[in-house]
C-alpha positions in Angstrom: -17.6 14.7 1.6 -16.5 11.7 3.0 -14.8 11.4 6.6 -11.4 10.8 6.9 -10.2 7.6 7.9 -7.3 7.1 10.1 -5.0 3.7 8.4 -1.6 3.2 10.1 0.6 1.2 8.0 2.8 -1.5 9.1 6.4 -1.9 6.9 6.8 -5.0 7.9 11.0 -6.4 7.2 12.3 -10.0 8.3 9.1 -10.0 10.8 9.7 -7.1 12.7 7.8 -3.4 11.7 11.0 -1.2 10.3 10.8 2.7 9.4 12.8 5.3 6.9 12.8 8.2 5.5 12.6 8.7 1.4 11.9 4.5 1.5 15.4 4.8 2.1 17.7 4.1 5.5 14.6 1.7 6.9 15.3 1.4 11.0 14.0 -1.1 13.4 10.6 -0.1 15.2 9.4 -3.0 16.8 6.8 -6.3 16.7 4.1 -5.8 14.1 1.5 -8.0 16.3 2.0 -5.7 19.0 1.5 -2.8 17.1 -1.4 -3.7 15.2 -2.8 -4.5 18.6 -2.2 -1.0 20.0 -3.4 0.6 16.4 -6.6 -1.8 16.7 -7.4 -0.3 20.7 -6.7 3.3 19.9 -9.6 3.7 17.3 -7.8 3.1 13.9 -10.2 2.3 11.5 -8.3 0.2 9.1 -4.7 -1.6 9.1 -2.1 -1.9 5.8 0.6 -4.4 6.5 3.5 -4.4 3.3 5.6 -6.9 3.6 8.3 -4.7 1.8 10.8 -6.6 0.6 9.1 -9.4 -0.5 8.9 -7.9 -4.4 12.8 -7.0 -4.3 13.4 -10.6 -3.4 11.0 -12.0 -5.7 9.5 -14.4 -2.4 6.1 -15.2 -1.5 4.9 -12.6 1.1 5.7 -14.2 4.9 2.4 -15.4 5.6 2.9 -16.5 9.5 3.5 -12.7 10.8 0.7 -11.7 9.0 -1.8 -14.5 10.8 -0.9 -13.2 14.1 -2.2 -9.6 13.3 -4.6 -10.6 12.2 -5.9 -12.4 15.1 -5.4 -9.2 17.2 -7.5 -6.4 15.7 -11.2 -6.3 14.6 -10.7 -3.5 11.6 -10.4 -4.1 8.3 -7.3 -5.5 6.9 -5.2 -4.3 3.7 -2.2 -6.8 3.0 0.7 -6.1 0.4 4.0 -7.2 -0.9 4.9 -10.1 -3.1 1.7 -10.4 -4.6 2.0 -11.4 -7.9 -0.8 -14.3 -8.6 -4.5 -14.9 -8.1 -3.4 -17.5 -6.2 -1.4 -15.4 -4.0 -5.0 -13.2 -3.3 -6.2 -16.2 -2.4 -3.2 -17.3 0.2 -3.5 -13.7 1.6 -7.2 -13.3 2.4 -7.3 -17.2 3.8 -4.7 -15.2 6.5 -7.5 -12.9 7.5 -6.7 -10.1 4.5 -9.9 -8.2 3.9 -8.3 -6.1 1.0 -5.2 -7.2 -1.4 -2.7 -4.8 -2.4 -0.5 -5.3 -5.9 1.8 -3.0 -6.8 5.4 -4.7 -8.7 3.1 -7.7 -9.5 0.7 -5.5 -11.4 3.7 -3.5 -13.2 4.8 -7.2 -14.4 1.5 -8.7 -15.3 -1.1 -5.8 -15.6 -3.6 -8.6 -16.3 -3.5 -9.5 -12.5 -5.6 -6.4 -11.9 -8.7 -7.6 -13.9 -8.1 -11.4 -13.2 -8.1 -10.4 -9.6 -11.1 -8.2 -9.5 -13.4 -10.7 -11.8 -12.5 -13.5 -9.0 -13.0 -11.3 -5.6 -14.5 -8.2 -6.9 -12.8 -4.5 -7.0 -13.6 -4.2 -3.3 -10.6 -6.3 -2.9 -8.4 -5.0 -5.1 -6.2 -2.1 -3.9 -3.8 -0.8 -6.4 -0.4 0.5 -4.3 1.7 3.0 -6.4 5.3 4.1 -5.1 5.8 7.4 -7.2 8.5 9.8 -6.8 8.5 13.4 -8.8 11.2 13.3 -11.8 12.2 15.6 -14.3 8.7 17.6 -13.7 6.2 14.3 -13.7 5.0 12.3 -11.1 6.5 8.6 -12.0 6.1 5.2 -10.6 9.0 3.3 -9.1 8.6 -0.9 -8.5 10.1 -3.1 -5.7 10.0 -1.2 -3.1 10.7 2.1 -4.9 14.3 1.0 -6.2 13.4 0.7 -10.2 12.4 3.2 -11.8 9.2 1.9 -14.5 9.5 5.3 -16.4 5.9 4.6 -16.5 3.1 7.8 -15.7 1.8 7.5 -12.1 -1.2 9.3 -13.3 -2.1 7.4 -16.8 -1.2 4.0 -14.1 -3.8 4.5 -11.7 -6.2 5.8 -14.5 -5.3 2.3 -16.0 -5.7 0.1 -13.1 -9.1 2.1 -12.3 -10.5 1.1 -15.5 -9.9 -2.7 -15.1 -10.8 -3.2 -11.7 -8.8 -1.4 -8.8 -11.3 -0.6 -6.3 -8.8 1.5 -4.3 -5.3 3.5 -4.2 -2.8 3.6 -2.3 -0.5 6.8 -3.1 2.7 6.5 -1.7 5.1 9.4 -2.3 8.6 8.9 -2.1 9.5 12.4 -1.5 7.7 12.9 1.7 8.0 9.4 3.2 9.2 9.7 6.2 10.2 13.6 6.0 6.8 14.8 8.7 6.6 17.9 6.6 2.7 16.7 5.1 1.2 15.4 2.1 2.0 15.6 -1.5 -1.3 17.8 -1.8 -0.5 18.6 -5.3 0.1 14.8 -6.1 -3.1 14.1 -4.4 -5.4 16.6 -6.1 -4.1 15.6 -9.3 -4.9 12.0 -8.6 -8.2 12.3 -7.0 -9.5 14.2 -10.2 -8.7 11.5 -12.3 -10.5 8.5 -10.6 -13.1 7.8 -8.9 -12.3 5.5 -6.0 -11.3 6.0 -2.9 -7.5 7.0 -2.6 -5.4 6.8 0.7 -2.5 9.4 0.7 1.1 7.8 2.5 4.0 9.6 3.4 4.3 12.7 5.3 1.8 13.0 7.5 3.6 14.6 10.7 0.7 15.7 12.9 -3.0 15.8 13.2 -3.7 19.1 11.0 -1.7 17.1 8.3 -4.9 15.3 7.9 
């Protein structure tokens, strides 16, 4: 079994790290280079920084922020949010990215997956899914969790496995923010599916969560 890993993830809005509940009613935290400095020193052992509403505004992912975290912490590095090229891997991981995240960009362009991962390797490629439970199934949502796809979270990630995702993200919608744990049954479901590594978001409220 493989150890759990501790990744802290930085919701990063207009440069500064924000924080809601249901990816809804987002409230100002504080500076994301400080943070991921403070993450960095207390033993995390890796970093995700979304730039969250870079897909909802159809922008290039604010590339300056990023460089300063970077330069403060020594683990590795998932970035996300706006990502909807090869090119825009490539402007990412010249920032000090060790990991790419797509998520809307893939919904638009599923090619981006296997394009990405034939030019970097699946090691780089981390597949982010926003899914929220409705009418009974587990469905994924796009920019930022405010458009519903209609599209199967499960058959997605089963999808994005097969051409080149060398990593999930699950983000549920229903516990972000709520402290109350993990979508376990979401999880289970989606770990027996694939076989990469998957890193479970929203809800984790204390230590036993883990």
């Amino acid at each position: 079994m493989l150890a759990k890993r501790i990744i802290p993830c930085l919701d990063v809005r207009a440069g500064r790290v924000v924080k809601g509940v249901n990816f809804g009613g987002v409230k100002d935290v504080t500076d994301p280079v400080t943070l991921a400095a403070r993450y960095n020193e207390e033993g995390a052992d890796e970093l995700v920084f979304y730039d969250i509403t870079a897909s909802h505004e159809e922008r290039k992912l604010f590339t300056d922020v990023l460089e300063k975290v970077a330069s403060q912490i020594f683990i590795p590095l998932t970035v996300g949010g706006g990502i909807r090229t090869v090119d825009d891997f490539a402007r990412v991981l010249g920032c000090g990215a060790d990991k790419v995240s797509v998520n809307s960009g893939a919904i638009a362009d599923f090619s981006l997956i296997g394009r990405a991962a034939n030019k970097y390797g699946s090691q780089c490629v981390v597949l982010s899914m926003d899914v929220k439970r409705v009418d009974g199934r587990f469905t994924l949502f796009a920019k930022g969790g405010r458009e519903n796809t209609g599209i199967d979270a499960m058959e997605w990630a089963r999808r994005g496995v097969g051409d080149g995702a060398g990593e999930i993200v699950l983000n549920s919608i229903d516990t972000d923010g709520v402290k109350g744990g993990f979508d376990l049954e979401m999880l289970e479901e989606l770990c027996s599916l694939v076989d990469v590594p998957v890193i479970a978001s929203g809800g984790a409220g204390c230590a036993e969560d883990f």
